[in-house]
N, C-alpha and C positions, 0 to 999 in steps of 0.2 A: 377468481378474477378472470375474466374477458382477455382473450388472445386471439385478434382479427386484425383484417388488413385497416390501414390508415384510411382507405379510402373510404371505406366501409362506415368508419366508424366519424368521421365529418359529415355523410350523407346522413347517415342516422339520425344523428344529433340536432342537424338543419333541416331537416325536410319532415321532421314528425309530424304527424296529422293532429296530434296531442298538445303542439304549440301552442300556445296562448298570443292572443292579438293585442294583447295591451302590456307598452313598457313598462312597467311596474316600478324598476329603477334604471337609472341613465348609469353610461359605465362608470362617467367619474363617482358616483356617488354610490356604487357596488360596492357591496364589504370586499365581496371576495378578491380583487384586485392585491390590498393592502394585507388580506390574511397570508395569500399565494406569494407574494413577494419576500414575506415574511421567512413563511417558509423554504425557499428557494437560497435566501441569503445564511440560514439556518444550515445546518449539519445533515439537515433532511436529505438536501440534494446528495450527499453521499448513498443513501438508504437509497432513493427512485431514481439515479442517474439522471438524464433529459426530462423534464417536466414541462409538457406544453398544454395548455389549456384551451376547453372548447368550453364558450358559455352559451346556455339556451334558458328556457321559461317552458316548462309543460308541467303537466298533471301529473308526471308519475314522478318530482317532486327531489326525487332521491338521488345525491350525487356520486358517482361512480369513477373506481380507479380502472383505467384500461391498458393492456401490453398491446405491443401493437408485433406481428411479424416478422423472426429474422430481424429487430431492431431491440435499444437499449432504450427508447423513447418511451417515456409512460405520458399516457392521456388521462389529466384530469375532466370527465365532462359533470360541471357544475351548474347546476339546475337550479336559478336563482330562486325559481317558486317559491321553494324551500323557506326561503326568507321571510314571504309574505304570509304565509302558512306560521310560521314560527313568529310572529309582529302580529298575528289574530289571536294565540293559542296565550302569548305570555301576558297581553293583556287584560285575557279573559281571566288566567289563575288571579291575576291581581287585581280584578273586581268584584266588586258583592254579587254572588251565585245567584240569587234573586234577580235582585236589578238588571243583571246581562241571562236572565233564562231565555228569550226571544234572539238576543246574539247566539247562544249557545246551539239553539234549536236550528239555527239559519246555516251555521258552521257544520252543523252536522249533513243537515240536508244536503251543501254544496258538498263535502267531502265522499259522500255517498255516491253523489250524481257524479264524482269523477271517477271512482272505481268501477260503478257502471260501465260508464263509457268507455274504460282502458279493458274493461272485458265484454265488452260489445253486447253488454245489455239490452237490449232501443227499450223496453216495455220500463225496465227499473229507470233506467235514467231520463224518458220523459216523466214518470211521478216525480222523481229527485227534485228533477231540472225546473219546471212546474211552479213546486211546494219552495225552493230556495227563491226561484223568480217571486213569489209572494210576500216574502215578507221586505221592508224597508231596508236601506243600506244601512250596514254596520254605521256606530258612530261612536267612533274616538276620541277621549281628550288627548290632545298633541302631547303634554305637557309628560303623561305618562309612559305613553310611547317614547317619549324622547329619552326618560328617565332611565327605560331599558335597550338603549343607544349599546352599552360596553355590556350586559347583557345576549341581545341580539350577534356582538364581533364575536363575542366570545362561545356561541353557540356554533358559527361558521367554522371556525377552528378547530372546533370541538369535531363537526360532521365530516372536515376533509382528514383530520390525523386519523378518525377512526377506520375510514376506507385505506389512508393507506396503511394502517397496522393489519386489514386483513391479507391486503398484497403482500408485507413484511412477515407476516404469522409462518410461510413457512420459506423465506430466503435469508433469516435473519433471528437472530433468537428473543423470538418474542415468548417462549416457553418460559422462560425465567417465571411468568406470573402464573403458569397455567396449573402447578401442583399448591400454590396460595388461593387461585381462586375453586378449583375441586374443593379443596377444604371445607372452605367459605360456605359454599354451596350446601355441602354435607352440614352443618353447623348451623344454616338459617331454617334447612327440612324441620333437624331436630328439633330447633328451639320450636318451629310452625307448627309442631305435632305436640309437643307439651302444651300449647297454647290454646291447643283443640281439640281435647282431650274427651270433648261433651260433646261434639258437634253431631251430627246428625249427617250431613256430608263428607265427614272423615274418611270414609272407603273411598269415595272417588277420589277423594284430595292425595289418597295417599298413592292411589292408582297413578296419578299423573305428576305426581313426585320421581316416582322410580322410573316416570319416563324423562323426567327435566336433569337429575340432578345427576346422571352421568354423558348428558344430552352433547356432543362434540358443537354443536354448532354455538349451543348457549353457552358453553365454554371459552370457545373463541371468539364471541360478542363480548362478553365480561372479560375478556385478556384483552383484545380491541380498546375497552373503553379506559381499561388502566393505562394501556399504554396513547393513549392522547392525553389524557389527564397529566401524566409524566412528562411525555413532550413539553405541552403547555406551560405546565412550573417552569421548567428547566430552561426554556429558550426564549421564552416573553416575558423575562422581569422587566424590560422596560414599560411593558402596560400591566402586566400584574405585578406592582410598586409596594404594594402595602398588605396587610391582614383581611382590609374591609374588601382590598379588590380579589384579594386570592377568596377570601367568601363569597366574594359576586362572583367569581366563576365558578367554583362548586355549586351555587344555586342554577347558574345558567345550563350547565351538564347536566344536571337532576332535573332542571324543566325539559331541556333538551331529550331525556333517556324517558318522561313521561309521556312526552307527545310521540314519539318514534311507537312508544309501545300502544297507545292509541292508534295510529295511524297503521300499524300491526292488525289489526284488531278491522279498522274499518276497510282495507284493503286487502282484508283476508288472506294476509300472512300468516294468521294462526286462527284457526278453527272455531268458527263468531259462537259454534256450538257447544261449545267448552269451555263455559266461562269462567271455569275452577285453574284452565290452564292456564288462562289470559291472566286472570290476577297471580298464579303463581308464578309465569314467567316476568314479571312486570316486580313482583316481589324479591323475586333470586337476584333478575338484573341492576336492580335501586338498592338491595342489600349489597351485593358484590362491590357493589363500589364505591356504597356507604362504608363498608368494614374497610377499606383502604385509605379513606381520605383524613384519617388523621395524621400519617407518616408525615402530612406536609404542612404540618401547624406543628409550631412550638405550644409546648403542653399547657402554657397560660392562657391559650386563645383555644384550646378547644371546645370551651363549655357555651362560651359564644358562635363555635361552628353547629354544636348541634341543636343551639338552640335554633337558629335561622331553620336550618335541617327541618327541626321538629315543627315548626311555624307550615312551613311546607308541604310536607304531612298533611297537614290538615286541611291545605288549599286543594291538596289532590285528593282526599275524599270529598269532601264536598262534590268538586269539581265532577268526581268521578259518579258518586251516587245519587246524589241529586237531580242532575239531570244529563251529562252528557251520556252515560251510558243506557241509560230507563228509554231516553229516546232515538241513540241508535238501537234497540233492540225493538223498537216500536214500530222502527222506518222496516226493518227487516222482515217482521209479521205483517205488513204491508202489503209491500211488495210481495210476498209468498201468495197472500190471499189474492192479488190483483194476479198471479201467474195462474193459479187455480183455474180463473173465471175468465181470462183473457189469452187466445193463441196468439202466439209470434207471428202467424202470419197474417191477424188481420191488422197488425199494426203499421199504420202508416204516418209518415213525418218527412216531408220535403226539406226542411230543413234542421236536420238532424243537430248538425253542431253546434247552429246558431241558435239553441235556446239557451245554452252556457257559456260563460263568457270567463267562468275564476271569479276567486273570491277579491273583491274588494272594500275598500271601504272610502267614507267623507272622513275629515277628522274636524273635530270639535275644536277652536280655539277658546279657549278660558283663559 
């Protein structure tokens, strides 16, 4: 966690070059208002002392817990992007892979062409920016969107308790999970290695096992993700009421833990080159915290938890094989060939920013 001056970190967060120019949402109508309050009125506020929040809109998406100097004050800066990125991605699992291949295709390209630019691409993020400007706006049925309204809250919840269990992870004993998730870890390798016993890739796979599975950081992303999962039950029964809503928030964590690992992937948190990694950490992470989420179902409702689970599953291969990865890995050979044959310095663009504007969309009423 970030330990900088207050001033610092209000100019930061206001002045990015990375800002986005379109409201996306108005405050009253911002989840995160009603999740922050939430937790504030919550036992939380014991854990982070002073909790004051800075809200922005930029490309790099991701919300952050911050200390500020000589004070007891923490800074939530809450990156509403997030939102509209996560209301494209949950849409997409829940349409026919076919039917939205041109949505998928268009998502990619914009997500690209933002990575691009947060690492000062010009050459990748004019192709990006381009090939996204080409195709038609997304188009939405309202009705489904709407449908993943508790969804959507409950992914918001989900992304601020995780940030602050990493601030927690060492003022506070968030260790309690960390010798159950080792385990875990250890136990999904084995089961991954019996499974694959024929493969033909198995040296590499195994190579990059023994760098995952005693890996500190992926340790304390799966301790992280238990402990908001925990939080969540424990302190929002008034919105998670029932069996079917505590299921709808397990679904929404596991879409939530697939796009984050996606988004890994396309903003080269992990290595676009080692794709053996990418699916094993995306494996260890959705298994860790699949192996835990029975504790919080009574044993008559679990066969309907993994059935949803196992539905899911299947959204994210398709999702995954079919086309969103076939064609970031397409954009990337691209781009490599265009760097090949094109210098940096003969490229010129007056108007650098303005060929990107974020991902939007119409929405369909039916």
């Amino acid at each position: 966690m970030l330990s900088i001056s207050k001033e610092f970190i209000l100019k930061t967060a206001k002045n990015s070059k990375f800002c986005l120019p379109i409201d996306y949402y108005s405050s009253e109508n911002s989840l995160y208002s009603a999740v922050l309050n939430s937790l504030i009125e919550s036992k939380a506020s014991e854990l982070f002392h002073d909790l004051e929040v800075i809200e922005c809109c930029t490309i790099e998406k991701y919300p952050k817990v911050v200390s500020v100097e000589n004070s007891k004050i923490i800074f939530i800066i809450y990156d509403r992007y997030m939102e509209v990125v996560n209301d494209i991605f949950n849409y997409l699992y829940e349409s026919n892979v076919e039917e939205s291949n041109s949505d998928i295709e268009k998502l990619v390209f914009g997500l690209k062409a933002e990575n691009c630019l947060l690492n000062d691409d010009k050459l990748g993020f004019i192709y990006t920016a381009l090939n996204y400007n080409s195709f038609s706006d997304f188009n939405f049925n309202h009705l489904l969107v709407k449908k993943n309204s508790f969804v959507a809250s409950m992914q918001v919840y989900f992304l601020l308790l995780h940030e602050f269990a990493h601030y927690s992870f060492k003022s506070i004993n968030i260790n309690e999970f960390k010798t159950s998730v080792t385990i875990t870890l250890k136990t999904l390798c084995d089961d991954l290695l019996l499974s694959l016993n024929d493969d033909e890739d198995l040296p590499s796979i195994i190579n990059s096992m023994k760098n995952l599975v005693d890996n500190e950081d992926l340790i304390e992303e799966c301790c992280c993700d238990l402990f908001a999962m925990g939080f969540m039950f424990r302190y929002l029964q008034n919105t998670i009421n029932s069996v079917e809503k505590k299921i709808e928030t397990i679904k929404a964590i596991m879409l939530q833990l697939n796009t984050l690992n996606l988004l890994s992937l396309v903003h080269e948190k992990q290595n676009p080159n080692d794709f053996s990694y990418f699916e094993l950490t995306t494996y260890l992470r959705i298994g860790s915290f699949r192996a835990h989420i029975s504790n919080y179902f009574d044993e008559c409702h679990v066969d309907k938890l993994h059935l949803t689970i196992n539905e899911l599953f299947k959204k994210f291969d398709q999702f995954f094989n079919t086309c969103f990865l076939k064609k970031f890995y397409s954009i990337e050979d691209e781009i490599n060939n265009l760097k090949e044959n094109i210098s940096p310095e003969n490229i010129i663009c007056e108007n650098y920013f303005d060929l990107y504007k974020g991902l939007t969309w119409n929405e369909i009423k039916m």
